[in-house]
N, C-alpha and C positions, 0 to 999 in steps of 0.2 A: 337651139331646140328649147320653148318653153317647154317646161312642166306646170302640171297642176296637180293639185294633189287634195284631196275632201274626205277629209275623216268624216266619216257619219256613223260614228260606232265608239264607246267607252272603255271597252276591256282594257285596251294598251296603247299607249302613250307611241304616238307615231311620227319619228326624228326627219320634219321635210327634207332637211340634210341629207342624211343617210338615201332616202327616197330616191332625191336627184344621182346622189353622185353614183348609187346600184345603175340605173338605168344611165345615164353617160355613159360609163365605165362599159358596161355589156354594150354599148353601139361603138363604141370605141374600141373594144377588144373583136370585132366584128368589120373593123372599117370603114362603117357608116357615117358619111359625110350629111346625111339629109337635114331638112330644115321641117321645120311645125309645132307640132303638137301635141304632148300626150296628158291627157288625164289622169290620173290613180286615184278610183273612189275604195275607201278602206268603210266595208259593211260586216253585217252580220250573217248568218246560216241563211237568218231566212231572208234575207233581201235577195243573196244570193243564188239561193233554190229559186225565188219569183224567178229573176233573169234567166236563170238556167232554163226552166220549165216554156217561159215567150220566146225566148229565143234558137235557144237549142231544142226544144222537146223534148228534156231532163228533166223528172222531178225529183230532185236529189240536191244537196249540195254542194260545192265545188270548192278546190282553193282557188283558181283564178280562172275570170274570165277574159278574153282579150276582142276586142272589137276595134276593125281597120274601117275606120271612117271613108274612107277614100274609096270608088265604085270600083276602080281598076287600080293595079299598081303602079305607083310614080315612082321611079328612081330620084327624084328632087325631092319628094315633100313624104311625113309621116302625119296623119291627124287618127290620130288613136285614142282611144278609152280601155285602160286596164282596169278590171274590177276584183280587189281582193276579200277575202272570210278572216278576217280575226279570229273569228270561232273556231274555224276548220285551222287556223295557223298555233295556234293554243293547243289543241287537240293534239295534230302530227307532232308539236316541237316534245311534247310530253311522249308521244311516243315511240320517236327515233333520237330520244336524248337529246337534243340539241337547245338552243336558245331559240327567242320568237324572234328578235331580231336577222338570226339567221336564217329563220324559215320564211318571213317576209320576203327579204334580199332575193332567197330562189325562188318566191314568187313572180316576184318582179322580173327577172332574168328569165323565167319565165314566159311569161308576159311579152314580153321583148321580143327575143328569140319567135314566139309566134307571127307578132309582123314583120320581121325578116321572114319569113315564109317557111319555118323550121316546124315540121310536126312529130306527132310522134305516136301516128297511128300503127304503123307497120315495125316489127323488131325492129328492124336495122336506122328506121328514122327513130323512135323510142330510143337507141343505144349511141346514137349521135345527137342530139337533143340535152338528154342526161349526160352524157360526158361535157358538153358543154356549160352544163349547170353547174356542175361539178368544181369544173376549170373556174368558173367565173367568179364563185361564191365566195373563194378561198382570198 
């Protein structure tokens, strides 16, 4: 699996390390054998709001976005683009105590877990979603 990874943002210092091994880790705690590609662009609020607002028809902004490249689903290939908020990641780590390091990671796992096809619109998807974030983070 390439990764890529494109800070375009200066708040915090972003470890490519830490980046790839969160995302392996989550496909590999998942079973996911697939081959490709993912992107991680690490922005600000309002890069983020932009995207939200063209894409989704949000205007608000989000900790992550996740966009499946691919028209239909391949069980062989991922070509994905995660998009994360520093801003938004700075903001929660301050206000559910944690570190940013930590709240990137469950970004990402995040992120992840969405192109496996995990949502978490409905409680019961929400509570199997989060437990897996959970699980993963630690």
């Amino acid at each position: 699996m390439k990764i890529t990874i494109k800070n375009l943002q200066k708040k915090i210092p972003i470890s490519t390390k830490e980046v790839k091994k969160t995302i392996l880790k989550t496909l590999s705690f998942e079973r996911i054998k697939k081959t490709g590609e993912i992107t991680v662009c690490f922005v600000g609020d309002r890069k983020i709001k932009e995207l939200n607002k063209k894409f989704l028809r949000k205007n608000e902004a989000t900790d992550c976005l996740t966009f499946d490249m691919l028209e239909a689903s391949d069980p062989k290939h991922i070509f994905a683009d995660i998009i994360i908020s520093t801003d938004t990641a700075l903001r929660n780590a301050k206000a559910f105590r944690t570190n940013i390091s930590k709240e990137i990671n469950l970004y990402l796992i995040h992120g992840v877990l969405h192109l496996l096809g995990y949502d978490d619109l409905t409680p019961k998807d929400k509570k199997l979603m989060r437990g897996k974030e959970k699980e993963y983070v630690n």
